[in-house]
C-alpha positions as a Python dict, from the first residue, in 0.01 Angstrom:
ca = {
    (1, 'X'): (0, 0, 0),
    (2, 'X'): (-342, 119, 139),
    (3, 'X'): (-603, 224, -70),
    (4, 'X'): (-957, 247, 48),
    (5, 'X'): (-1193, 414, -223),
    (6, 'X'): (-1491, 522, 22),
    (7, 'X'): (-1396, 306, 302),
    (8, 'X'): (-1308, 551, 576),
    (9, 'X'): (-1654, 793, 475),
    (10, 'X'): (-1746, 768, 826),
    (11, 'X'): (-2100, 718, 963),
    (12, 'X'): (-2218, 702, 660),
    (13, 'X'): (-2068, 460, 426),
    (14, 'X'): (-2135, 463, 53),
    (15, 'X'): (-2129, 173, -190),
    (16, 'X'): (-1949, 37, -408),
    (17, 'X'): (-1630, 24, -203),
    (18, 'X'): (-1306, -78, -331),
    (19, 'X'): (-1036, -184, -164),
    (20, 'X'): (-706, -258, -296),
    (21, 'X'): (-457, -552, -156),
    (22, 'X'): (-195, -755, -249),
    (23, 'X'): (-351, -969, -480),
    (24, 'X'): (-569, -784, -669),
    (25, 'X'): (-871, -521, -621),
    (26, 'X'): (-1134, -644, -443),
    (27, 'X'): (-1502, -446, -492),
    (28, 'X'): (-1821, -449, -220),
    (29, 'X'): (-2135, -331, -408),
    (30, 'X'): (-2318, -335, -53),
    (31, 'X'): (-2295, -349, 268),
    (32, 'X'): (-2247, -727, 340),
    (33, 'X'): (-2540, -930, 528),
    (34, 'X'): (-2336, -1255, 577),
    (35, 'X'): (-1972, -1237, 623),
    (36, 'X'): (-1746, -1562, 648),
    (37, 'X'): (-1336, -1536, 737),
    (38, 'X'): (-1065, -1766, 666),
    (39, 'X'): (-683, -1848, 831),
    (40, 'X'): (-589, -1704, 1189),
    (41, 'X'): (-820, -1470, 1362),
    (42, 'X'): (-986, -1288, 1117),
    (43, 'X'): (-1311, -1336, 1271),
    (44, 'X'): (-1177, -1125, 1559),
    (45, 'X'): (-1251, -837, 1365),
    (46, 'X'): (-1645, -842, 1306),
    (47, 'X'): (-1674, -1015, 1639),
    (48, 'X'): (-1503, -756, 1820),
    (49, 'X'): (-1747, -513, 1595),
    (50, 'X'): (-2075, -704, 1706),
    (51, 'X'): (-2135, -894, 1405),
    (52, 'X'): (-2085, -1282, 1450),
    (53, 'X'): (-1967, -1417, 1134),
    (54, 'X'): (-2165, -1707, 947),
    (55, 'X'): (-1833, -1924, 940),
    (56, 'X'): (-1456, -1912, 1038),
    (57, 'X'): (-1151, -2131, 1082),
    (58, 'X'): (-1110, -2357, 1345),
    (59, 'X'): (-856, -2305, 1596),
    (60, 'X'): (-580, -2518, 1559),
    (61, 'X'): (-353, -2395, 1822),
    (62, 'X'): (-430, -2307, 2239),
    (63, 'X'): (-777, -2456, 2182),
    (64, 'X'): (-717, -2621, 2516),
    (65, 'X'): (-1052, -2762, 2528),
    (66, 'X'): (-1102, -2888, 2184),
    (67, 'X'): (-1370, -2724, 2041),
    (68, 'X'): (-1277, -2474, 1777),
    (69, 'X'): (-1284, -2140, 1983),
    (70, 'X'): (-1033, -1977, 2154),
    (71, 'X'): (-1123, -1866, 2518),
    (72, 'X'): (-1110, -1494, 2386),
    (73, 'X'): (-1370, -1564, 2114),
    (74, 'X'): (-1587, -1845, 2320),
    (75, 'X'): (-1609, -1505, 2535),
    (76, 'X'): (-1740, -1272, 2285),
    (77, 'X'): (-1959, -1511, 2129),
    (78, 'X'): (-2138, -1577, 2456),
    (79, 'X'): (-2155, -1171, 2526),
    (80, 'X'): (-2304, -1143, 2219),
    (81, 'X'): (-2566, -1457, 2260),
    (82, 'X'): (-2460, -1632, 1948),
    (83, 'X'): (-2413, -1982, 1923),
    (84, 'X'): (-2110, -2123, 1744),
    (85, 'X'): (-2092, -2043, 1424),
    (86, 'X'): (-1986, -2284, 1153),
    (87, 'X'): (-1595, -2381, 1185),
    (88, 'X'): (-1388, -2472, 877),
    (89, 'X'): (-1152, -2682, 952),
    (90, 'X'): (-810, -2566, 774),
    (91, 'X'): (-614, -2858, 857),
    (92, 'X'): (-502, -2920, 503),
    (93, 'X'): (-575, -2592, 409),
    (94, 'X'): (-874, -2367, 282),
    (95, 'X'): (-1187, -2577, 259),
    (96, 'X'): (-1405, -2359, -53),
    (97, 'X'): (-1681, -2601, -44),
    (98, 'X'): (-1739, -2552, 323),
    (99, 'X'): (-1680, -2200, 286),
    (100, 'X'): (-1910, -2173, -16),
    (101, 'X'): (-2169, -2336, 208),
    (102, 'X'): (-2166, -2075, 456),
    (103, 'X'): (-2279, -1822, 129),
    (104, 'X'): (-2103, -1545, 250),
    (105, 'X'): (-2134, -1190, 95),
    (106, 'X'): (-1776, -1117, 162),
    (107, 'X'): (-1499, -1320, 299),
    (108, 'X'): (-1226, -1172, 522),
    (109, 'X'): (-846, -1236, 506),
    (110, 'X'): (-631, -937, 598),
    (111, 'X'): (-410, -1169, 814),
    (112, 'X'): (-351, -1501, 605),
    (113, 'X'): (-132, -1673, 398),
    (114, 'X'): (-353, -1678, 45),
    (115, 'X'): (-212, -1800, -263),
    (116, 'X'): (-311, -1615, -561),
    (117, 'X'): (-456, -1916, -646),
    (118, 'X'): (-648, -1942, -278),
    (119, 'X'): (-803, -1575, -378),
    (120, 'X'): (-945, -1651, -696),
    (121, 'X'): (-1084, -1959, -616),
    (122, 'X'): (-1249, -1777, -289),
    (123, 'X'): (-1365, -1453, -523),
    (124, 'X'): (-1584, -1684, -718),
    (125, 'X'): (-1754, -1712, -381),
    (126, 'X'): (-1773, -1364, -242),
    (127, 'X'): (-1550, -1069, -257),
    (128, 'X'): (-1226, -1149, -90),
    (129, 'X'): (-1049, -914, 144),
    (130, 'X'): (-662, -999, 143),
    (131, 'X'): (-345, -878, 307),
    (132, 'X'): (-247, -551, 226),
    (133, 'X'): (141, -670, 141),
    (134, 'X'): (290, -991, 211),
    (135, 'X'): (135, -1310, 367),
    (136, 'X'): (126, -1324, 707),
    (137, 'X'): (266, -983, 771),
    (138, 'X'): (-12, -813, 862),
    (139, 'X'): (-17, -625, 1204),
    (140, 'X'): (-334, -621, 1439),
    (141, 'X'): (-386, -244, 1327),
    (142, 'X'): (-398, -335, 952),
    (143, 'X'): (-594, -680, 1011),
    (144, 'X'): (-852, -419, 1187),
    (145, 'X'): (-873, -161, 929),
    (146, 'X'): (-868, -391, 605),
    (147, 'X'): (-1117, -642, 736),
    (148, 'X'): (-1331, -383, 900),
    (149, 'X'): (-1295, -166, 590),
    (150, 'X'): (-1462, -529, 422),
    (151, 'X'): (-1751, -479, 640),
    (152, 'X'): (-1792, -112, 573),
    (153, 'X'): (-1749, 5, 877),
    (154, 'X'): (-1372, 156, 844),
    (155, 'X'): (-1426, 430, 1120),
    (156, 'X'): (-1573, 196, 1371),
    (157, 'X'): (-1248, -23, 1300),
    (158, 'X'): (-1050, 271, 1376),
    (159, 'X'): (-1268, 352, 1657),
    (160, 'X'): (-1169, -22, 1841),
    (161, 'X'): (-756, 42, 1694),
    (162, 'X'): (-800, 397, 1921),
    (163, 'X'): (-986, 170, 2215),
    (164, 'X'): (-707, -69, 2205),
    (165, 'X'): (-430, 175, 2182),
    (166, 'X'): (-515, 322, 2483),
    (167, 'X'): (-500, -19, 2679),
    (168, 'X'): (-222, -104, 2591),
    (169, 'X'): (-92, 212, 2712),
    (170, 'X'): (-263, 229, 3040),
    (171, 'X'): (-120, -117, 3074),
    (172, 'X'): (231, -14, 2987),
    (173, 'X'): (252, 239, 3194),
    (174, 'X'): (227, 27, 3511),
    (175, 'X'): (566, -121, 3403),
    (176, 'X'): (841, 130, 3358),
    (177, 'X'): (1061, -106, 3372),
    (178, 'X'): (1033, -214, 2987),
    (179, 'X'): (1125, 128, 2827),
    (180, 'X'): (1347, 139, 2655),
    (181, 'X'): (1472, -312, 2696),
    (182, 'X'): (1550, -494, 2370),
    (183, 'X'): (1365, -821, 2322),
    (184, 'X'): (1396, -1167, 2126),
    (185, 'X'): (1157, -1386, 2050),
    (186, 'X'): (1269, -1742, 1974),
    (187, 'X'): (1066, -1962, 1809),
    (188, 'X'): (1186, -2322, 1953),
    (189, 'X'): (1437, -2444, 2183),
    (190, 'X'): (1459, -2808, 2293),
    (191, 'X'): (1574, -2931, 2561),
    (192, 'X'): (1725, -3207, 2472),
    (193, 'X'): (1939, -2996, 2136),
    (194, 'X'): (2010, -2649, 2216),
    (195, 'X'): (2291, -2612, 1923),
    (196, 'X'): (2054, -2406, 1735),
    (197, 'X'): (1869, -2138, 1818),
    (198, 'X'): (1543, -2021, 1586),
    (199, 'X'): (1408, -1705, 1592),
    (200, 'X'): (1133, -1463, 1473),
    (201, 'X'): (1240, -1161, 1292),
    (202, 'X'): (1157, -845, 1289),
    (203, 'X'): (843, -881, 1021),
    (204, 'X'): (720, -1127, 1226),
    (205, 'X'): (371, -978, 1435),
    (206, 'X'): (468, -1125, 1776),
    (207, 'X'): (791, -927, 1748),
    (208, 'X'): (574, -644, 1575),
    (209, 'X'): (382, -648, 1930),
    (210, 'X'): (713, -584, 2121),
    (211, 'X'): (715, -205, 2020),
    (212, 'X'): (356, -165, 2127),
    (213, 'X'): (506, -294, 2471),
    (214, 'X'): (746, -22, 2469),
    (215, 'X'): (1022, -306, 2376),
    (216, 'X'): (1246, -266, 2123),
    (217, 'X'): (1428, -493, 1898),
    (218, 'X'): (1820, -539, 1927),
    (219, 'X'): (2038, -438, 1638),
    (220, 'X'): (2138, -834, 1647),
    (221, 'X'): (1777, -926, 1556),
    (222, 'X'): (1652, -647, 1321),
    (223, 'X'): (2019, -729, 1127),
    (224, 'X'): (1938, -1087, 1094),
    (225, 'X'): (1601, -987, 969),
    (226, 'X'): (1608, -1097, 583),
    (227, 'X'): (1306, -892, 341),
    (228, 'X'): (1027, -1157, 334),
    (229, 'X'): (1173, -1373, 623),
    (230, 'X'): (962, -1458, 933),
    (231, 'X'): (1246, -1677, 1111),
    (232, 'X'): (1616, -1688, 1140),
    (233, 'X'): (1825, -1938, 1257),
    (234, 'X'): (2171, -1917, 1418),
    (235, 'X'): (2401, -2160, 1595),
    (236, 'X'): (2465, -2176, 1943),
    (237, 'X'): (2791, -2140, 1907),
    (238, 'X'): (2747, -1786, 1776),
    (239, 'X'): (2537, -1713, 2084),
    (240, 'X'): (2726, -1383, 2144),
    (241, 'X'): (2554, -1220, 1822),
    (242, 'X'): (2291, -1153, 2063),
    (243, 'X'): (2464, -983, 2407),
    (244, 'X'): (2245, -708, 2288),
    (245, 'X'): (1944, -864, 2423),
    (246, 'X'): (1779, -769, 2748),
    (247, 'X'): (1486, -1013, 2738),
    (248, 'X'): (1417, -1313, 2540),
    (249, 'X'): (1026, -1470, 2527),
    (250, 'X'): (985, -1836, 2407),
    (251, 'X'): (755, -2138, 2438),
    (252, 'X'): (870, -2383, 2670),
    (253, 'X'): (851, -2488, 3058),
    (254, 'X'): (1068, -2580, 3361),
    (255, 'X'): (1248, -2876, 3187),
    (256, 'X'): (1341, -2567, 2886),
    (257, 'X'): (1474, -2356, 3154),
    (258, 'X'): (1663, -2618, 3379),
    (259, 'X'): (1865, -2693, 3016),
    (260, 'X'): (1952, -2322, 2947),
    (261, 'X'): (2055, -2255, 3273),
    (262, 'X'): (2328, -2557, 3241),
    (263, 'X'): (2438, -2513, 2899),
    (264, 'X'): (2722, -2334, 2880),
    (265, 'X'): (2672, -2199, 2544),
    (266, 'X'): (2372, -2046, 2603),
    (267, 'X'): (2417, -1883, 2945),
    (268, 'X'): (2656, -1678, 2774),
    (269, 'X'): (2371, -1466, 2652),
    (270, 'X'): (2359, -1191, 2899),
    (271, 'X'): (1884, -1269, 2931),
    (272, 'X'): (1962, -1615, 2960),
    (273, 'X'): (2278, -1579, 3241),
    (274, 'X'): (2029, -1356, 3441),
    (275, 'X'): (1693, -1572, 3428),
    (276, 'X'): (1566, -1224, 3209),
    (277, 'X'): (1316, -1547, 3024),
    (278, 'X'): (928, -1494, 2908),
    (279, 'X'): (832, -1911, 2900),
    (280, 'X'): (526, -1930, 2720),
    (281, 'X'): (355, -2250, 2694),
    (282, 'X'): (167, -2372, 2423),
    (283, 'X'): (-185, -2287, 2555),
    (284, 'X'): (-408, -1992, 2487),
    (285, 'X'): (-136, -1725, 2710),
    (286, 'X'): (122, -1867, 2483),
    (287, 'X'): (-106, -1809, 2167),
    (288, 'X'): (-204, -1456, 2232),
    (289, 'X'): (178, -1351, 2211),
    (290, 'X'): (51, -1318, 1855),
    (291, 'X'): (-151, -1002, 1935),
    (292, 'X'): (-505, -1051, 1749),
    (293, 'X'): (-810, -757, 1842),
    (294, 'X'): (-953, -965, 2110),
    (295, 'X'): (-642, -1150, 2222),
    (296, 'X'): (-469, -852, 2347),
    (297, 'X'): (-741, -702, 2597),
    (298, 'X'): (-760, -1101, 2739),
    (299, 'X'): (-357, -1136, 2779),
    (300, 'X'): (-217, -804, 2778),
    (301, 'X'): (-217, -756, 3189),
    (302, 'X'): (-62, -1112, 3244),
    (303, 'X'): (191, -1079, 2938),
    (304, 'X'): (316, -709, 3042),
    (305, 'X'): (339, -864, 3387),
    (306, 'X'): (587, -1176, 3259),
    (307, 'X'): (756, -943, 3047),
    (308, 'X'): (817, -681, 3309),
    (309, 'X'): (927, -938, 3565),
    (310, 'X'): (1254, -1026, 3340),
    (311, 'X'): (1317, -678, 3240),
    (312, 'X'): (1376, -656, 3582),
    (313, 'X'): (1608, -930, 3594),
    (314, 'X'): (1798, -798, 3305),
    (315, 'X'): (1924, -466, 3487),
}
């Protein structure tokens, strides 16, 4: 449930503002000078805002080059002349001293996995934004009003959600071809075992994303989608749950593909039969399937394009 107190008041925001999340009630006597983030792409948020956070978490996934930053945020940094800020790294999890070191007036989290442990320890730091329901089920709309609402500056959060929007649309509307296809996204295949295909659910955000992409999920997915799950699993030998499925995006490469296309389990799936495959690789493409506010303006022309290319196929 959202509940801003003061949070959306426009140009002019007053103090205190209270926000109210899934752990607890979080309260911002001022408008924050320093502001730290924690787990996946949080820092998006004031970046994409112009403010360059004093520290945030390491990427751990795409960072082809090694050195913290996604190519998305190594971009806005730069635009905005700021060196790199400090980078916790979250290997093992939150690191509060590092954090703490940063002394951050407020510390953003809308999109995370907290513990209710995680946010108290972090709210003897700073006030702690968290996710408005569950972890790790919060959409790029919701990461950019909670976090934004952290910084005080709700309507300029919903300002860059309208911004977005509207790319995404302009985008979309190049492809006709995906209105109204149903999509998949499976988590893992290998090559080398394909009795068991994994899968994200429906309250996962990269399948979230689909219906931004004018994609829609099949009744065999949304079905399979347990409250609180983020992945299903199903064996191949059931492969005809999902005939219902125009289009199915996954990470993998050539080798993935030349095994699907010889199995005869899973070329009995109508996408896989007709070649209607997304193969993402494990590289910054592959992690801005997971739509983030600066991801989706660096991928969305090349991901609309890969997607639009197998709905094609699927006809």
């Amino acid at each position: 449930m959202i509940a801003f107190s003061d949070a959306r008041a426009g140009e002019s925001t007053s103090y205190p503002i209270t926000i109210k999340h899934a752990l607890g009630t979080t309260i911002i006597p001022g408008k924050p000078g320093r502001v730290a983030t924690v787990a996946w792409a949080n820092h998006e948020v004031p970046l994409a805002l112009g403010i360059v956070p004093v520290g945030f978490a390491a990427a751990n996934f795409g960072d082809d080059d090694g050195d913290g930053l996604l190519p998305w945020v190594a971009g806005k940094l730069s635009e905005l002349h700021a060196g790199k800020p400090v980078l916790f790294d979250e290997g093992d999890g939150i690191d509060f001293e590092a954090v703490a070191a940063t002394r951050p007036d407020v510390i953003l989290a809308a999109y995370s996995g907290l513990s209710q442990s995680d946010y108290d320890t972090l709210s003897q730091i700073a006030p702690v934004v968290a996710y408005p329901e569950a972890p790790w089920s919060t959409d790029w709309r919701e990461m950019i009003r909670f976090n934004s609402a952290g910084l005080g500056m709700a309507a300029e959060g919903e300002a860059l959600i309208g911004k977005i929007e509207a790319d995404i649309a302009a985008t979309v509307d190049g492809h006709p071809d995906l209105k109204g296809k149903s999509a998949m996204f499976i988590t893992h295949l290998s090559a080398s075992d394909l009795s068991i295909v994994n899968f994200y659910t429906t309250n996962d955000t990269r399948v979230k994303f689909f219906a931004d992409l004018g994609l829609k999920s099949p009744k065999s997915v949304v079905e399979a989608s347990a409250p609180g799950k983020f992945s299903g699993s199903i064996s191949a030998e059931r492969i005809d749950a999902f005939d219902d499925v125009d289009i199915v995006v996954t990470y993998g490469n050539r080798q993935l593909l030349d095994a699907l296309a010889a199995n005869p389990l899973m070329t009995r799936m109508p996408a896989v039969s007709r070649d209607a495959l997304v193969m993402l690789g494990r590289n910054p493409v592959g992690t801005a399937a997971n739509p983030t506010p600066l991801s989706i303006p660096w991928v969305l022309k090349d991901y609309v394009a890969l997607l639009g290319d197998a709905a094609r196929k699927s006809k």
